[in-house]
N, C-alpha and C positions, 0 to 999 in steps of 0.2 A: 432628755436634753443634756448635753453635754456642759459643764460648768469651762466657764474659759480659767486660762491660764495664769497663773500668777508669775512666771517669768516670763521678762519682757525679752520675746527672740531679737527685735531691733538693737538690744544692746549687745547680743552675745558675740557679733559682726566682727571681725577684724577692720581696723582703720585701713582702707588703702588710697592710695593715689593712683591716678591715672588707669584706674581699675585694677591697679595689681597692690597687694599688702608687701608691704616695704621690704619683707627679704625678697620676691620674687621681683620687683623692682630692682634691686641691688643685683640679683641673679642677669635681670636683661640688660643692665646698665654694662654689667662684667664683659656677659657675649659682644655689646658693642664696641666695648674699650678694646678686648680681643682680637674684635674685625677690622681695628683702627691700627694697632701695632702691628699687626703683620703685614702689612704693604708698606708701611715707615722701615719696618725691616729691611724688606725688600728694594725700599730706598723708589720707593713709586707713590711720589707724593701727589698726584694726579690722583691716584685709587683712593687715597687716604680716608679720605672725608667721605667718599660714598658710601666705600664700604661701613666704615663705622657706621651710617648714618641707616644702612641697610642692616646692619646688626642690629643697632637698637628694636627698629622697626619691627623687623623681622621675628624678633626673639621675643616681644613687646605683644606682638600679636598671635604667636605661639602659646605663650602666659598665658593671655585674657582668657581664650577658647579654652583652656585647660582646666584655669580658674572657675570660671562660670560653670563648667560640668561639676565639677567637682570643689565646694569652697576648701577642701583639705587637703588642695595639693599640695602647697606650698609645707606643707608637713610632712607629708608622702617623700618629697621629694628631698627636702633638709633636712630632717629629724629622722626619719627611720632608718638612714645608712648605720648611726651612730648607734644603733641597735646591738649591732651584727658586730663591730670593731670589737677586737680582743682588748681589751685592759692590759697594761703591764703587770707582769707579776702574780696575773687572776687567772685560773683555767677556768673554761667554762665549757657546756658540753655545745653550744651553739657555737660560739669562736673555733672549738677545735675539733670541729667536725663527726662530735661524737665520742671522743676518744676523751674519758674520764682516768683521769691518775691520780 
């Protein structure tokens, strides 16, 4: 018989709202604000509101499904770019495509 666990998985959770943890919230809140300015641009204050309102949505419901396969995306998708970026100043054999000086 297997002895149970002494870490509690319910706390290891990220806090989120509205099903998404708060950077990927911020991430769908951006696409909305996005889909809002560029018809203001465009000086089509009729589009305005929809779209944004379709942004949010849209991007909102993109998250969830992505979230729920996978609870690390929001790491995947924020955290791992900053992997790859070269440092100033730093060579690295990852940044500079292999070529060590």
């Amino acid at each position: 018989m297997k002895a149970a666990s002494l870490v509690q998985t319910h706390i290891q959770h990220e806090m989120t709202i509205a099903g998404l943890p708060l950077r990927l919230l911020f991430v769908s809140a951006t696409f909305g604000v996005s889909a809002l300015v560029i018809p203001l641009i465009a000086r089509s204050l009729a589009l305005a509101i929809p779209c944004g309102a379709i942004g949010i949505v849209g991007s909102w419901l993109f998250l969830v499904r992505r979230y729920r396969n996978d609870p690390f995306f929001d790491k995947q998708l924020l955290l791992a770019p900053r992997f790859w970026v070269k440092r100033k100043g730093k060579l690295s054999v990852l940044s500079a495509g292999g070529q060590s000086k």
